[in-house]
Backbone as CSV, one residue per row, in Angstrom:
resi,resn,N_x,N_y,N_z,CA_x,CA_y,CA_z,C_x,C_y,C_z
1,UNK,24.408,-8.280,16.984,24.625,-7.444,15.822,25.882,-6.623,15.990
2,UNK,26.404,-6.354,14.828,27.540,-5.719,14.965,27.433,-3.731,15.385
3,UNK,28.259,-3.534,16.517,28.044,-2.371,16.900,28.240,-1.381,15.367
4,UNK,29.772,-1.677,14.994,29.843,-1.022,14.277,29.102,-0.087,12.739
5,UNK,27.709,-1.153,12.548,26.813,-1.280,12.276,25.738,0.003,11.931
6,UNK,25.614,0.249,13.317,24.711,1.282,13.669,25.076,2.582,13.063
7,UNK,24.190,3.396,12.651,24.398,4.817,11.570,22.583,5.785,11.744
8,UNK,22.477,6.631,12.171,21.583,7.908,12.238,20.561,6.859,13.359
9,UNK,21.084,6.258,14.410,20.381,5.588,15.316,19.448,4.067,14.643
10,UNK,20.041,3.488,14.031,19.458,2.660,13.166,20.529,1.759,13.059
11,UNK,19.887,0.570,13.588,20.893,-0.568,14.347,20.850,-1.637,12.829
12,UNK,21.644,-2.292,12.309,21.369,-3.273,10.799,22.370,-4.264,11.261
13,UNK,21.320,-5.572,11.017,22.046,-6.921,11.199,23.124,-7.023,9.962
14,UNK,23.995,-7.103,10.063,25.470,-7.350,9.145,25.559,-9.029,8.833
15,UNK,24.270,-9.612,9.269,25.072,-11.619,9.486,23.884,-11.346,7.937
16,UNK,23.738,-12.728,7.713,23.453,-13.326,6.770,22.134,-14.007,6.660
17,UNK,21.357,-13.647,8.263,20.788,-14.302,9.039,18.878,-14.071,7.844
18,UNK,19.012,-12.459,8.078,17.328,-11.911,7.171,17.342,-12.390,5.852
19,UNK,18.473,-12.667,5.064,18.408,-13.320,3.931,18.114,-14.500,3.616
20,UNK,18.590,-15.345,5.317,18.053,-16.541,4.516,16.986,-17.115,4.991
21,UNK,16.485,-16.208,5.874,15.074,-16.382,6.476,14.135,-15.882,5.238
22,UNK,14.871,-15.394,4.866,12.937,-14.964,3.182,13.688,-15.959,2.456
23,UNK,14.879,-16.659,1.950,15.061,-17.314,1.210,14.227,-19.105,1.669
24,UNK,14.534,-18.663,3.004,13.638,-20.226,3.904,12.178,-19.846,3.358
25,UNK,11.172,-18.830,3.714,10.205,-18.651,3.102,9.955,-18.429,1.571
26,UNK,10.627,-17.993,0.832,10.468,-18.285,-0.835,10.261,-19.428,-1.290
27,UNK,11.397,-20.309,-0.598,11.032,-21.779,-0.973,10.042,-22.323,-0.975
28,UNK,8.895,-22.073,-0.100,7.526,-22.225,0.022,6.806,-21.681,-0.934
29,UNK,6.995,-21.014,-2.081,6.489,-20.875,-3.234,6.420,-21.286,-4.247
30,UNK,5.539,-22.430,-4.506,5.912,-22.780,-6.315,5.803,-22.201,-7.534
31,UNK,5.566,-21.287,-7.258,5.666,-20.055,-8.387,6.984,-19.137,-8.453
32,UNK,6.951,-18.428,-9.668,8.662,-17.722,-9.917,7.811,-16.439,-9.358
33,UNK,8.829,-15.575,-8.947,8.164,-14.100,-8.049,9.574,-13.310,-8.719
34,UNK,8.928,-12.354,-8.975,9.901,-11.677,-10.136,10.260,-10.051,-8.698
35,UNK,9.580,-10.214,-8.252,9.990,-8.669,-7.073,9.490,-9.689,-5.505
36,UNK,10.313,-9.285,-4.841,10.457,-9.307,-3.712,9.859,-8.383,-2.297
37,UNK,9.055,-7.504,-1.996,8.941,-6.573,-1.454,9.262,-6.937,0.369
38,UNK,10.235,-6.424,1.207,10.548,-6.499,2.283,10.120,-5.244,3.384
39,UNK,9.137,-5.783,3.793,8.855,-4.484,5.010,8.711,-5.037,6.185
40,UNK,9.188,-6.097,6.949,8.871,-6.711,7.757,10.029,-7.172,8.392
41,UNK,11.148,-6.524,8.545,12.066,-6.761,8.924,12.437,-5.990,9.964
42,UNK,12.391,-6.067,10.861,13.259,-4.985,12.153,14.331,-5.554,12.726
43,UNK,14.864,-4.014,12.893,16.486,-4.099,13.562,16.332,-3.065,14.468
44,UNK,16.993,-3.957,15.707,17.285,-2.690,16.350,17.988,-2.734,17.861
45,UNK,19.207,-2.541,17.381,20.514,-2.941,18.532,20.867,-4.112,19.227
46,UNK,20.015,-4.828,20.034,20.563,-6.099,20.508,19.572,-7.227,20.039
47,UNK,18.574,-6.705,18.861,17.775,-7.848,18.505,17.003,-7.818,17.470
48,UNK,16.827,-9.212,16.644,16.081,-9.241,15.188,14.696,-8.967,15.412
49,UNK,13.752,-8.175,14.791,12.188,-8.313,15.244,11.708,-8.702,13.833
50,UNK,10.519,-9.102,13.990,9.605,-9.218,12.681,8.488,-10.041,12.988
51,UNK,7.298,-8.965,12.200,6.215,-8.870,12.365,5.479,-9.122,11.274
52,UNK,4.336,-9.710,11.273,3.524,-9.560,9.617,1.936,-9.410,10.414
53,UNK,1.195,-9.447,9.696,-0.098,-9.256,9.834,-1.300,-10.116,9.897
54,UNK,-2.226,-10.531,10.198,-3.528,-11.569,10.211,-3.688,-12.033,9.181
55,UNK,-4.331,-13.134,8.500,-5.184,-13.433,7.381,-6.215,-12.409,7.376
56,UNK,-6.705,-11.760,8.728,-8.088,-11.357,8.095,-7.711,-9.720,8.779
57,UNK,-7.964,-8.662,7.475,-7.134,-7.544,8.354,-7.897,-6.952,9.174
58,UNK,-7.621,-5.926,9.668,-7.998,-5.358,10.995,-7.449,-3.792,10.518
59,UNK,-8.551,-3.282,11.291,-8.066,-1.295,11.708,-7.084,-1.457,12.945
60,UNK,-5.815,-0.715,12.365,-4.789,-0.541,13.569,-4.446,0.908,13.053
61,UNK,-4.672,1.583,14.348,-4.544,2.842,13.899,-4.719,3.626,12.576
62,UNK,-3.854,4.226,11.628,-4.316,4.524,10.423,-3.913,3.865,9.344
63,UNK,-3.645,2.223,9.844,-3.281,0.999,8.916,-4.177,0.292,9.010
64,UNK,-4.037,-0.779,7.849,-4.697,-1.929,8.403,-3.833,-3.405,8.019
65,UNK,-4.146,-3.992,9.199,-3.837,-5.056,9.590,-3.284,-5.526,11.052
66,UNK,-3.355,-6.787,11.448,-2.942,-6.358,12.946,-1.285,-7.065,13.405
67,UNK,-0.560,-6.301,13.532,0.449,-6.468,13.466,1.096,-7.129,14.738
68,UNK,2.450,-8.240,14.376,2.837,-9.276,15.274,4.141,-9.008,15.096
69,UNK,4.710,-9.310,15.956,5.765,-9.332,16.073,7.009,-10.720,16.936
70,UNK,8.116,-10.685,16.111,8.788,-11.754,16.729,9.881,-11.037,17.175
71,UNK,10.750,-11.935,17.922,11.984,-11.701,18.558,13.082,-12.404,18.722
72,UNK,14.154,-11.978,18.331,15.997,-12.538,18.598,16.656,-11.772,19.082
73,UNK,16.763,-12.086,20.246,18.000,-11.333,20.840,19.165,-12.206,20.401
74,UNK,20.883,-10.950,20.576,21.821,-10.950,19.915,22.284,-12.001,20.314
75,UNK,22.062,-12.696,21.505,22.760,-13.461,22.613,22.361,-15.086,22.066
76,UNK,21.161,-15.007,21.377,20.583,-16.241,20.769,21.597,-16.953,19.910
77,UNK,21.648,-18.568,20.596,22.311,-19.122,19.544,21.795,-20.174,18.197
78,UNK,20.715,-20.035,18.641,19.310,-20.392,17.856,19.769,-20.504,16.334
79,UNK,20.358,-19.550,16.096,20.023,-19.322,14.729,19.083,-19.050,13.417
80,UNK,19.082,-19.138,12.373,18.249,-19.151,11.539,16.901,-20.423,12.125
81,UNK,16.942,-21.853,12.497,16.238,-22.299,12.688,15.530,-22.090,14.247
82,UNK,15.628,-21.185,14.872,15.360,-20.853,15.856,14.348,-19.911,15.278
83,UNK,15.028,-18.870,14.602,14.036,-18.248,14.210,12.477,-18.341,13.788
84,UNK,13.227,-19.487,12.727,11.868,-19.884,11.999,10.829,-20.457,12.768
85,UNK,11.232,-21.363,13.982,10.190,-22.049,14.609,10.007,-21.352,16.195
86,UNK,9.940,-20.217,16.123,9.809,-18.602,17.230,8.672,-19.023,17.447
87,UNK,7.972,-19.239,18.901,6.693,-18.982,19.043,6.485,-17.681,19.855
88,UNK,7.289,-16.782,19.787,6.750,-15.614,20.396,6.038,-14.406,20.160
89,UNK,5.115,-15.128,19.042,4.815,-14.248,18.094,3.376,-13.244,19.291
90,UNK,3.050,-12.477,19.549,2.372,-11.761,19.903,1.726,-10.432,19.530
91,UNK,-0.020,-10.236,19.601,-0.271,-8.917,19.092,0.353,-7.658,19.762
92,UNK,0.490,-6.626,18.539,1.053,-5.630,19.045,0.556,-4.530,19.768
93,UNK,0.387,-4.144,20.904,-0.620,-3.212,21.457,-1.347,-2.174,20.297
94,UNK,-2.592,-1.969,20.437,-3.003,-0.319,19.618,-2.750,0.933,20.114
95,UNK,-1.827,0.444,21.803,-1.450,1.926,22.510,0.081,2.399,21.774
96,UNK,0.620,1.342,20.574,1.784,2.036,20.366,1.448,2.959,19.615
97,UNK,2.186,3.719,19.738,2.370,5.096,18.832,2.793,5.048,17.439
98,UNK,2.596,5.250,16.199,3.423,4.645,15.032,3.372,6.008,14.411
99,UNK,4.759,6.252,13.370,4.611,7.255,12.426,5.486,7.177,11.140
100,UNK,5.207,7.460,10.247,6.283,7.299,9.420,7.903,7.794,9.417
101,UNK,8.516,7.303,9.160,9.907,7.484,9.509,10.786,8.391,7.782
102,UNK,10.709,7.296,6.847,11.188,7.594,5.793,10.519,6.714,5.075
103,UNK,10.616,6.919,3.685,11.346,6.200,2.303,11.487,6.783,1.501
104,UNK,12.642,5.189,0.905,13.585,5.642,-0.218,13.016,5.106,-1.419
105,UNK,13.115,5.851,-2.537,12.595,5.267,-3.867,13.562,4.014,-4.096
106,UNK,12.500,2.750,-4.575,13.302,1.363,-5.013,14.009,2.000,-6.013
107,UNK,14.119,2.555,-6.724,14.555,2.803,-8.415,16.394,2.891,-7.611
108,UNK,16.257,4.038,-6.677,17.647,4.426,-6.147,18.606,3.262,-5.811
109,UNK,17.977,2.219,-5.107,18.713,1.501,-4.775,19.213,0.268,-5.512
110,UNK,18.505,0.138,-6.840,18.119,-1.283,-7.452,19.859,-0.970,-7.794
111,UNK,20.832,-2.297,-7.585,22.138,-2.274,-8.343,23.312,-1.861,-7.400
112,UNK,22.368,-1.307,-6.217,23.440,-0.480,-4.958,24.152,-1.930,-4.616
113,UNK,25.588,-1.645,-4.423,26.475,-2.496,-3.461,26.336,-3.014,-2.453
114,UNK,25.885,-4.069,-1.881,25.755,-4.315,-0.137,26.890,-3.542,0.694
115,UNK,28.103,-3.979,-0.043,29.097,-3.213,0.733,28.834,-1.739,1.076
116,UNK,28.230,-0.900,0.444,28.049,0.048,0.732,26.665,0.571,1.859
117,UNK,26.274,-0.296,2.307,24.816,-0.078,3.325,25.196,0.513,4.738
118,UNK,26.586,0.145,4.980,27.206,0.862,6.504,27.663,2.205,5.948
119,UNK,27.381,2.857,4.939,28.337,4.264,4.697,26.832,4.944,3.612
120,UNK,25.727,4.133,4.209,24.745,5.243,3.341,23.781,4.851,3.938
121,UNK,23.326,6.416,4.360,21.884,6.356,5.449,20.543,6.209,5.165
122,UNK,20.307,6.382,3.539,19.587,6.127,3.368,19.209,4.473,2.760
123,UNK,20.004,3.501,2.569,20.540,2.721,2.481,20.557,1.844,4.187
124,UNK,20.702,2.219,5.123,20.734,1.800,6.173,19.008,1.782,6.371
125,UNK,18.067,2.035,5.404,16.630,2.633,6.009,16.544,0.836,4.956
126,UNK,17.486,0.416,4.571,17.156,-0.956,4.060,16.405,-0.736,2.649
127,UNK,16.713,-0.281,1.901,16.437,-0.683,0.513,17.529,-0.616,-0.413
128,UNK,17.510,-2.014,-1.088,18.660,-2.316,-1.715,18.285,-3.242,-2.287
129,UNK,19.351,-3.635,-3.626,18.326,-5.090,-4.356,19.870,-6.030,-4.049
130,UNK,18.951,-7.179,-3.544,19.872,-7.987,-3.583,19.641,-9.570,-4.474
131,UNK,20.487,-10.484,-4.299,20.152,-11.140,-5.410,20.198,-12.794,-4.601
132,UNK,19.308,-13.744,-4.687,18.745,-14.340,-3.699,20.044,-15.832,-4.010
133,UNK,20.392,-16.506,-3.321,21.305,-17.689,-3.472,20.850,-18.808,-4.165
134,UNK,19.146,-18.529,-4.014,18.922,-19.840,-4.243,18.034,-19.958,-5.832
135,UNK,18.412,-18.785,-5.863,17.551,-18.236,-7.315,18.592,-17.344,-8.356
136,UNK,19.606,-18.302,-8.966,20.580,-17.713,-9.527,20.499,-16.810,-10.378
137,UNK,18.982,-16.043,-11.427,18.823,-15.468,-12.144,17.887,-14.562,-11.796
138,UNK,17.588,-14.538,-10.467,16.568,-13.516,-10.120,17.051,-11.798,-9.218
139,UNK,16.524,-10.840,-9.826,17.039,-9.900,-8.977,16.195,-9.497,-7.827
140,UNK,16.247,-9.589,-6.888,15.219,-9.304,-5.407,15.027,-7.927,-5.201
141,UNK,14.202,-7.466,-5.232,14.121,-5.744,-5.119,13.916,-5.763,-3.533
142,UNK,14.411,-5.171,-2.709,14.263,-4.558,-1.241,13.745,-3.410,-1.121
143,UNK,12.723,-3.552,-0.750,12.225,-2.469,-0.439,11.054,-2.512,0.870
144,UNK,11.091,-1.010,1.432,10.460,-1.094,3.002,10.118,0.469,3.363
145,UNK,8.651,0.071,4.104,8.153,1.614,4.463,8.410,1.485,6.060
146,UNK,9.492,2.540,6.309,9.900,2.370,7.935,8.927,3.014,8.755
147,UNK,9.062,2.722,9.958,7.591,3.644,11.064,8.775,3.430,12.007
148,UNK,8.614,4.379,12.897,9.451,4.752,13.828,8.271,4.555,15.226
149,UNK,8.861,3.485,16.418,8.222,3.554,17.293,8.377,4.399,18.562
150,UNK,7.520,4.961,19.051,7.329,6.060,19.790,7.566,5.580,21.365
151,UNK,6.670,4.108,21.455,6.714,3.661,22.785,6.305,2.601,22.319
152,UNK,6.071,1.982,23.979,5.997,0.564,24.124,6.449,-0.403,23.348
153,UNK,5.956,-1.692,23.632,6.466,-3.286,23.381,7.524,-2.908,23.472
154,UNK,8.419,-3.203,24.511,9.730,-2.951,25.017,10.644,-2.398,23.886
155,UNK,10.397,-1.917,23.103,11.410,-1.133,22.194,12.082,0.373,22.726
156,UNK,13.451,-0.012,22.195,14.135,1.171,23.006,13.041,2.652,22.121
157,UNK,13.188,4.098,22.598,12.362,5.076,21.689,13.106,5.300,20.316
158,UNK,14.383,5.120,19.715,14.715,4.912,18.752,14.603,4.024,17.577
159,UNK,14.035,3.342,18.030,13.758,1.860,17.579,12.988,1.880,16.283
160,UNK,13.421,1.216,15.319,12.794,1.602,13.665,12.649,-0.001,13.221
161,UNK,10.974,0.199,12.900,10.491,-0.729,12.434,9.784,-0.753,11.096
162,UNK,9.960,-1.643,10.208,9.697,-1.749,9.457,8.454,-2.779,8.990
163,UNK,7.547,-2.297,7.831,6.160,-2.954,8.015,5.904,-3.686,6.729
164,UNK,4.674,-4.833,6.945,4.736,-5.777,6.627,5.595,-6.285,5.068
165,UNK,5.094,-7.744,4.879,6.019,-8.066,3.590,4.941,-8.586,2.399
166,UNK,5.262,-8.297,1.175,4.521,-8.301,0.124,4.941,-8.936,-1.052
167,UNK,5.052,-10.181,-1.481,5.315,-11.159,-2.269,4.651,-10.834,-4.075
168,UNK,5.345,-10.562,-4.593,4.514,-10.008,-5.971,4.924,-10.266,-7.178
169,UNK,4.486,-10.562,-8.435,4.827,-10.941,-9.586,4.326,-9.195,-10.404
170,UNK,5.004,-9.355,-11.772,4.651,-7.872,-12.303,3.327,-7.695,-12.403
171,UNK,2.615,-8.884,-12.858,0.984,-8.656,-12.511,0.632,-8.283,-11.686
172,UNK,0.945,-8.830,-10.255,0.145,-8.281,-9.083,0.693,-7.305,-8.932
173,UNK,1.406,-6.830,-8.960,1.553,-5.193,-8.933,0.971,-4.485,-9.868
174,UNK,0.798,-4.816,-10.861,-0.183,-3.753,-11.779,-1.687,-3.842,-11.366
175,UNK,-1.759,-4.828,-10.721,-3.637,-5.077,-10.262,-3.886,-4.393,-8.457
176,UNK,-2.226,-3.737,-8.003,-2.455,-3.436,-6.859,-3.727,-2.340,-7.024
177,UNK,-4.329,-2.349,-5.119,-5.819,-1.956,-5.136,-4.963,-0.364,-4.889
178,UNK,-5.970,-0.065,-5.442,-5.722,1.841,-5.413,-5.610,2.162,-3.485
179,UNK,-6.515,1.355,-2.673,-6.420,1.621,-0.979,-5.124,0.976,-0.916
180,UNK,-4.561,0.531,-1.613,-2.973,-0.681,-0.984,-2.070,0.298,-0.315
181,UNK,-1.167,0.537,0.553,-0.294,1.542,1.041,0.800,0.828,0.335
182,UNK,1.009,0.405,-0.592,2.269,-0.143,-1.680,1.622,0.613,-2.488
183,UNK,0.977,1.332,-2.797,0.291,2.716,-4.527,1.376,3.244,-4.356
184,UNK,1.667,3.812,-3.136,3.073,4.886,-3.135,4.165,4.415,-3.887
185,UNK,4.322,3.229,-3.727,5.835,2.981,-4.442,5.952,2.494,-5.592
186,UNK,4.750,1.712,-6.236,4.447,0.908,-7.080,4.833,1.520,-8.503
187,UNK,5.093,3.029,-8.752,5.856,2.878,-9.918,7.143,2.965,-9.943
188,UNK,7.623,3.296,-8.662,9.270,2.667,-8.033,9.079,1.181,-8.451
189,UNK,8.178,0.262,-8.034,8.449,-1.496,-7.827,8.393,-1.178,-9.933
190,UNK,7.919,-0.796,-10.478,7.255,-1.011,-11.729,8.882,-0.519,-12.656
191,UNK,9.409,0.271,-12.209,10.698,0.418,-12.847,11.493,-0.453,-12.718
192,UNK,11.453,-1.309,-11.167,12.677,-1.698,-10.918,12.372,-3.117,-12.300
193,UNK,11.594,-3.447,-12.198,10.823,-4.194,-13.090,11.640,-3.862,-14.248
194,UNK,11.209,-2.871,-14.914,11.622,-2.858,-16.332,13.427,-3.091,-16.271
195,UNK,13.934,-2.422,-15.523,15.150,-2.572,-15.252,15.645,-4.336,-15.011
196,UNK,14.972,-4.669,-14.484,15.485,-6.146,-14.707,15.217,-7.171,-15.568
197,UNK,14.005,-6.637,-16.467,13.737,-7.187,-17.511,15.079,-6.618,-18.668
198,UNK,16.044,-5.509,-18.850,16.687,-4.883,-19.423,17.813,-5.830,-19.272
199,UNK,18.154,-5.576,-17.743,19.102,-6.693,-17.378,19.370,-8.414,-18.066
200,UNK,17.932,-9.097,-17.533,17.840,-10.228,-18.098,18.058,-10.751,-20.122
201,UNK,17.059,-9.266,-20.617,17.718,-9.489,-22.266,19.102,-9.062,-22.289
202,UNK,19.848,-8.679,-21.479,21.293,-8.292,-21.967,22.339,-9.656,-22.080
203,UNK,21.982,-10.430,-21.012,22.178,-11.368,-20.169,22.818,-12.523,-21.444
């Protein structure tokens, strides 16, 4: 990852690499997905992480689900298909420590510049809409609830992770369950919505 990169201790892959790893997984959808939700992405100085959760959830601390995690170091020449076929997927201890870190309202970011993600910190916390290659008319909303890890699984103590990922059409977001830890944002996801429906009739 690029040093230059790094901003309020928060390391961000600059390659091209997280985009086309959800674009590799979208494809696996035969359905149109009108929002995107990204929480499952970690960065953090010399390596890509990402984690998602069980089919069947689990109490982890004051979440639920049981959370996994993968790994790329910078040095990997693997690439994108390295990634994808990672078997290092492993549970994550319940001795880590987790807490919330930040978030940013989707609404703020929907329309933000990529260029601008190295010169805005809140923006570096990764929410931004971007717009997918392989889906020429779709706008991707980014969005992510960060947790900051305290200790363990070899993460440096700065180390900011971001939690799981949530695939959604405007329906399923209006049918989200009142326990969902996406309630918080959901009339952030619900604007960005109208906003791209605004977009698309202008179009």
């Amino acid at each position: 990852m690029a040093e230059d990169a790094a901003a309020a201790g928060f390391a961000c892959d600059t390659s091209a690499l997280p985009e086309q790893y959800l674009d590799a997984q979208s494809s696996q959808f035969n359905h149109a997905l009108d929002v995107l939700i990204i929480c499952n992405l970690i960065f953090n100085d010399d390596r890509v992480l990402l984690y998602r959760t069980a089919d069947e959830p689990k109490s982890w601390k004051d979440k639920v689900g049981v959370p996994m995690f993968r790994l790329r170091r910078s040095d990997d020449q693997s690439g994108l298909e390295g990634v994808l076929k990672s078997k290092v997927d492993q549970v994550m201890s319940e001795d880590v420590s987790v807490e919330e870190y930040a978030r940013v309202a989707c609404r703020v970011q929907v329309g933000l510049d990529p260029a601008r993600l190295q010169q805005s910190t809140s923006a570096m916390a990764l929410h931004t809409a971007v717009s997918s290659p392989l889906i020429e008319d779709s706008v991707w909303l980014r969005a992510s609830l960060l947790w900051k890890i305290e200790d363990g699984v070899e993460l440096k103590p700065d180390g900011h992770v971001c939690r799981e990922t949530f695939w959604a059409s405007a329906e399923a977001v209006e049918k989200l369950p009142e326990e969902s830890f996406l309630m918080g944002v959901k009339p952030d996801i619900q604007a960005a919505l109208e906003l791209r429906k605004r977009r698309v009739s202008l179009a």
